[in-house]
N, C-alpha and C positions, 0 to 999 in steps of 0.2 A: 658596145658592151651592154648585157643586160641590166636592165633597170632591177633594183631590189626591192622585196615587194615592202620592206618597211619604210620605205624614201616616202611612200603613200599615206601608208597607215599612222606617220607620228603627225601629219599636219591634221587629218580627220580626229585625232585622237584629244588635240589640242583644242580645235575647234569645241568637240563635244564638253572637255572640259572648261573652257571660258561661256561654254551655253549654261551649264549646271551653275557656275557661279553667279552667274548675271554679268557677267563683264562682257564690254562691247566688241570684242573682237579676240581672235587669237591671241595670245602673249606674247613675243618670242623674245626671250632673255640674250640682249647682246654681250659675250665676256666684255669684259671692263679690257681694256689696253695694258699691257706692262708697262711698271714704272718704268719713270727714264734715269737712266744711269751716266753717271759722267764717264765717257772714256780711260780706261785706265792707262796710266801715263809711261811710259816706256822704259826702262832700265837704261842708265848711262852704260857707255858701252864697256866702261872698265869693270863694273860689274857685272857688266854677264862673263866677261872674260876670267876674272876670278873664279866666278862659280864653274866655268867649263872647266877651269886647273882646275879646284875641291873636287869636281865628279871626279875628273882623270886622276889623282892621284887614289884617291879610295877605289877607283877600280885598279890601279895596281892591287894594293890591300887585298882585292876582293879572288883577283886571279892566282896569285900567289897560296892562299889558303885553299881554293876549291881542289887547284890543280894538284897539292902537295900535302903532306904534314899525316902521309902512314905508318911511317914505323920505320922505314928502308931508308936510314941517311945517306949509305952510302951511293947506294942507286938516287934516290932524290940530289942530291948534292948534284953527281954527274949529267941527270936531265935538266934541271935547275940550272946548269951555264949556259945551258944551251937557250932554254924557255924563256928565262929573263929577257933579255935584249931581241927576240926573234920577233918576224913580223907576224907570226901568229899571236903572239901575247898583244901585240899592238892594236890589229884587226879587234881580237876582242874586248880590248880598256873600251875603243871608240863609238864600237855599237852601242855601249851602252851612257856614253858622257851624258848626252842630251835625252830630254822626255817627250815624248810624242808631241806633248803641248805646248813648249820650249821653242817656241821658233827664232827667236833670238839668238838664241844657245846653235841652233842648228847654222840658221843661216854664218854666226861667227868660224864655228867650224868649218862650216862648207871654203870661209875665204882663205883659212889658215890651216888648213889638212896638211898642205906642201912643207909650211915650219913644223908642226909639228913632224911631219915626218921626218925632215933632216934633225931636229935636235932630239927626237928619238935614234937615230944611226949615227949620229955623230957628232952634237953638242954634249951629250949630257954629263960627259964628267969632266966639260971647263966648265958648264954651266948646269951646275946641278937644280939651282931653281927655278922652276916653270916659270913660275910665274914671273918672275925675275924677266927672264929671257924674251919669253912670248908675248905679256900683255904690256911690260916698260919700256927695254928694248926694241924687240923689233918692230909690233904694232903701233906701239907708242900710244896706248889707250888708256896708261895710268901712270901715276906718278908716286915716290916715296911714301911713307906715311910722315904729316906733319906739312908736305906741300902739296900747290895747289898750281892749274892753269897749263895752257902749251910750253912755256919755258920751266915746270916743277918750281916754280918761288915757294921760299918760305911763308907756311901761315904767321898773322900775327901772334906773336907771344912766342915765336919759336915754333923747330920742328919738333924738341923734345918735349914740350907741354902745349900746343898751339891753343890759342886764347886764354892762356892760363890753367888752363883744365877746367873751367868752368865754361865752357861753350863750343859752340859747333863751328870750323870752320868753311864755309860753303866753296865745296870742290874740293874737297882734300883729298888728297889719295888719287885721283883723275886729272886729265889733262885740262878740262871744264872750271866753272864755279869762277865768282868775282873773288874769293878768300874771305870774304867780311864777316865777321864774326856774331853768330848768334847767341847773345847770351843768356844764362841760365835768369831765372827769376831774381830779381837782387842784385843782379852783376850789371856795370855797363862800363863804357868807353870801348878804346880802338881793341883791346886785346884781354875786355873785359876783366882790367885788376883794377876799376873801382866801384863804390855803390851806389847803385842807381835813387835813384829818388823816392822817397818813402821807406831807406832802407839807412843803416849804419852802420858803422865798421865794429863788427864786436871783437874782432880778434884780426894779426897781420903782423906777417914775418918777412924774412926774406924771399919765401916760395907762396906761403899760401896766406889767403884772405879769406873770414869769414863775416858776411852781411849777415845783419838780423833784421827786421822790418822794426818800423821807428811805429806810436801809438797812433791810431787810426784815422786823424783826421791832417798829422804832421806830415808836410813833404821835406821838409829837412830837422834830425837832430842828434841829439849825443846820446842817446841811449832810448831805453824802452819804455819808460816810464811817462805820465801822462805830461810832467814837469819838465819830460827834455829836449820839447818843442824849441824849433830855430827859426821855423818857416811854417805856416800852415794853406793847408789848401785853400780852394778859392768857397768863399761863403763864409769862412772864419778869420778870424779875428787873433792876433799874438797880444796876449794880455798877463804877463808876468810869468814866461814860459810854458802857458797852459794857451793853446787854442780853445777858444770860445764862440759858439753859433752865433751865427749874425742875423737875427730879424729883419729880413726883409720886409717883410710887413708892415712896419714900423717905421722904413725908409721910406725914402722915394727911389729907391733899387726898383723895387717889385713894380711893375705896368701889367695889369690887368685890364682887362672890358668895361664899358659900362654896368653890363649886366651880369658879373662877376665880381667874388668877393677872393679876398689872398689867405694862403695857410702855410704857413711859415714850416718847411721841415728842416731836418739837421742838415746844414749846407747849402739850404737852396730852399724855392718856396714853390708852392703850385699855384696856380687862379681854378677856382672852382663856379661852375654857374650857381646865381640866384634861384630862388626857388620862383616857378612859376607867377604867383602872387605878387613879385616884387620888382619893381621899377628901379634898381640898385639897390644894394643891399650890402650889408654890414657882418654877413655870417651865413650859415645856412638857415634855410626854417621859415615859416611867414610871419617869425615873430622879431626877425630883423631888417624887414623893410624899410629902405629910406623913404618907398614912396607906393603905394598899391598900382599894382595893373589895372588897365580898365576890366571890368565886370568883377572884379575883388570891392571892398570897401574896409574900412579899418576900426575894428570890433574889439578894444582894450590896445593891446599893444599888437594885434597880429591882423595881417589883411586876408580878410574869409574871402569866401565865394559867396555872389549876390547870386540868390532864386531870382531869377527873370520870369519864372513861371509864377509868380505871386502875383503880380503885375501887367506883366505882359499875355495879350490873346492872340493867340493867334489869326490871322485875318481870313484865312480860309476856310473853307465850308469840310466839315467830317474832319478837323486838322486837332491834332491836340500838341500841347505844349511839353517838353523834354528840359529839364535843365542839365547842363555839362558845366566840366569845369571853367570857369571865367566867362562863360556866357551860354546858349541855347539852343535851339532848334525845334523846328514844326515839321511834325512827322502824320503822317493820315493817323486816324482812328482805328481802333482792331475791327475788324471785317472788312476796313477799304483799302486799297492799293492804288499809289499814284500812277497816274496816267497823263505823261504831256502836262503835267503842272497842276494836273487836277484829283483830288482823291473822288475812286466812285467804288462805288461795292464792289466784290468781290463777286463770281459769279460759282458758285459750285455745280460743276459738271454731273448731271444724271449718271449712274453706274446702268453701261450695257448689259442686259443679259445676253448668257450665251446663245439665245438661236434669235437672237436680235438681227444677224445680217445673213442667216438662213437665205438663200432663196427659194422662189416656190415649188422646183423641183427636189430640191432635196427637205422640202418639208413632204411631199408626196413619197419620195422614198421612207423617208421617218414613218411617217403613215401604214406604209406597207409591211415597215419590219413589226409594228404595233400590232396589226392585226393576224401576222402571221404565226407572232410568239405567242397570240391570245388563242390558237387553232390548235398551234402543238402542246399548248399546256394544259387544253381542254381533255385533247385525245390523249396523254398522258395520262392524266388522270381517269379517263374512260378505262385506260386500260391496267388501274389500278398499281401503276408502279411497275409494269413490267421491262424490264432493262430496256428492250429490243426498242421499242416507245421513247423510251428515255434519254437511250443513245440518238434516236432520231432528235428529239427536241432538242437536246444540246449541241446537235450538227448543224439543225437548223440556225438556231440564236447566232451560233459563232459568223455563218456561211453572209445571213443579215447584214450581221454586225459589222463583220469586215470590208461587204460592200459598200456600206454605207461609209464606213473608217475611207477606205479607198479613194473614193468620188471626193470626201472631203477631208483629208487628211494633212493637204497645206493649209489650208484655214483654219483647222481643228489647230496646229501647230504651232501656228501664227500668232492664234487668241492665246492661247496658253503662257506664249511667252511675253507678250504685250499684257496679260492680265499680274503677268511679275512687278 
């Protein structure tokens, strides 16, 4: 295969752009990877079996109205016995049950094309329901609504309300699922008819229960008010039907650090660190020190920072003193830079000129184009500005100038960009 001539031109192109910028080398921008995505998890099989009945029956729906419905009953009527139940109407429900993307949907069909075909010829008016027939009976991929599992048991609470009506039972309707009952926010036990914890019974009949949540720090009471605590969560206190914060802080609950003080919040407490300055500490700040950090000292009620630089010299030579918090450092003097433990000058580098590494041939070319442009700008002007003169001196300079550019034009290049 021929190579295309821009495969070429975007690396050169790149190049030139990362030369103009100053950056050391080409770019070349990797795309980032696609996120990762969790596998999507597969339809139980009673439901893909439903949805192939819901396609199959709306494409009845669908062939019934395209094929019929102009004006001619009596002729319609007569084709219509025929259409209904033929295996042309059937060919076309099926091409269209499943979606291209459906391969679930296809592969179920592909196992069950045979029932369907016989309860299209000859089930369907002992067994008018698809689904009925197809995904309960014969495939046996789903079960009632209200049960659940390979033998169809009853969900808890019944098939007629399973959990109560307030939850989910896992696997209902399929031959799958353990039955156990998911309850709604509020709702708990086997079949979800009572209330969960931090919740109350505001209302309850013979059918239905309604929870209301109890006030926000109670896990059991009689109503919703702050007064009809029974129980309260862990951090509080039952103190004349009211839950009450418990100050850990003020216990011996709370275990904190040495170098950590406690902060009591509603139901619980945090340990927060001391402040720098402070060897234990009673709060935040350095104004609650039990005790100063070394290089602090204790200046009224707060432990400062001692200047070590007031005091302290540093012991080397060009070295000057730095103070930090809680202590110091010896850093060289401005103009020196340490070297192996020692500060010594700095050395500033002379600045090249450019025909500094000239060699001595292309100073003798220099030379040459010097006195050649001094000949043609003479005889130009001898001849008073006449083009023909003119056009010669500017043939020449160029003819020079480019030989010269030529011989030195990786060096010329080089400087240029090392002078960046």
């Amino acid at each position: 295969m021929a190579s295309r001539p821009w495969r070429g031109l975007a690396p050169a192109l790149l190049w030139g752009l990362s030369l103009f910028l100053g950056l050391p080398g080409p770019v070349w921008v990797q795309p980032s990877p696609p996120p990762q995505s969790s596998p999507p998890t597969e339809p139980h099989p009673c439901h893909t079996c439903r949805g192939l009945v819901d396609s199959f029956n709306k494409g009845l729906e669908r062939t019934i109205r395209d094929n019929f419905g102009g004006g001619n009953t009596a002729w319609e009527e007569e084709k219509l016995s025929k259409y209904k139940d033929s295996e042309t109407r059937l060919v076309e429900v099926l091409e269209g049950v499943c979606s291209k993307t459906d391969f679930e949907c296809h592969r179920l069909l592909e196992l069950s094309e045979e029932l369907v075909e016989s309860w299209w010829f000859h089930k369907q008016q002992e067994a008018p329901d698809l689904f009925q027939w197809l995904c309960s009976d014969s495939l046996k991929l789903c079960c009632p609504s209200g049960t659940f599992g390979p033998s169809c048991l009853p969900c808890p609470g019944g098939t007629e309300r399973p959990c109560g009506g307030y939850g989910q039972c896992e696997g209902e309707g399929t031959r799958g699922g353990s039955g156990r009952c998911d309850c709604q926010a509020g709702y708990g036990g086997e079949a979800c008819g009572q209330c969960s914890l931090g919740y109350f019974e505001a209302e309850r009949n013979s059918s239905h229960l309604v929870c209301s949540a109890c006030f926000g720090p109670c896990v059991r009471c009689s109503g919703p008010e702050e007064s009809n605590c029974l129980q309260c969560k862990k951090g509080w206190a039952l103190h004349h039907l009211k839950c009450v914060d418990i100050d850990e802080c003020g216990t011996e609950r709370a275990s904190c650090g040495a170098d950590q003080f406690c902060v009591n919040t509603e139901g619980s407490y945090e340990c927060r660190d001391c402040a720098k300055a402070c060897l234990g500490c009673m709060g935040a700040g350095p104004g609650r020190c039990k005790k100063c950090s070394p290089g602090y000292q204790q200046v009224g009620s707060k432990c400062l920072d001692v200047d070590e630089c007031e005091t302290t010299v540093c012991p080397g030579e060009n070295e000057k003193c730095e103070n930090t918090e809680g202590s110091y450092r010896c850093v060289c003097a401005e103009g020196y830079r340490q070297i192996e433990g020692v500060c010594v000058k700095e050395q500033i580098p002379e600045s090249a000129g450019f025909f500094s590494e000239m060699t001595e041939d292309e100073l003798v070319v220099l030379q040459q184009m010097f006195f050649g442009v001094i000949i043609c700008a003479l005889a130009t002007l001898a001849a008073k500005g006449d083009l023909v003169f003119t056009a010669i001196f500017i043939g020449a300079v160029a003819a020079m100038t480019g030989y010269w550019l030529s011989e030195r034009s990786d060096r010329v290049l080089e400087g240029f960009i090392k002078g960046r």
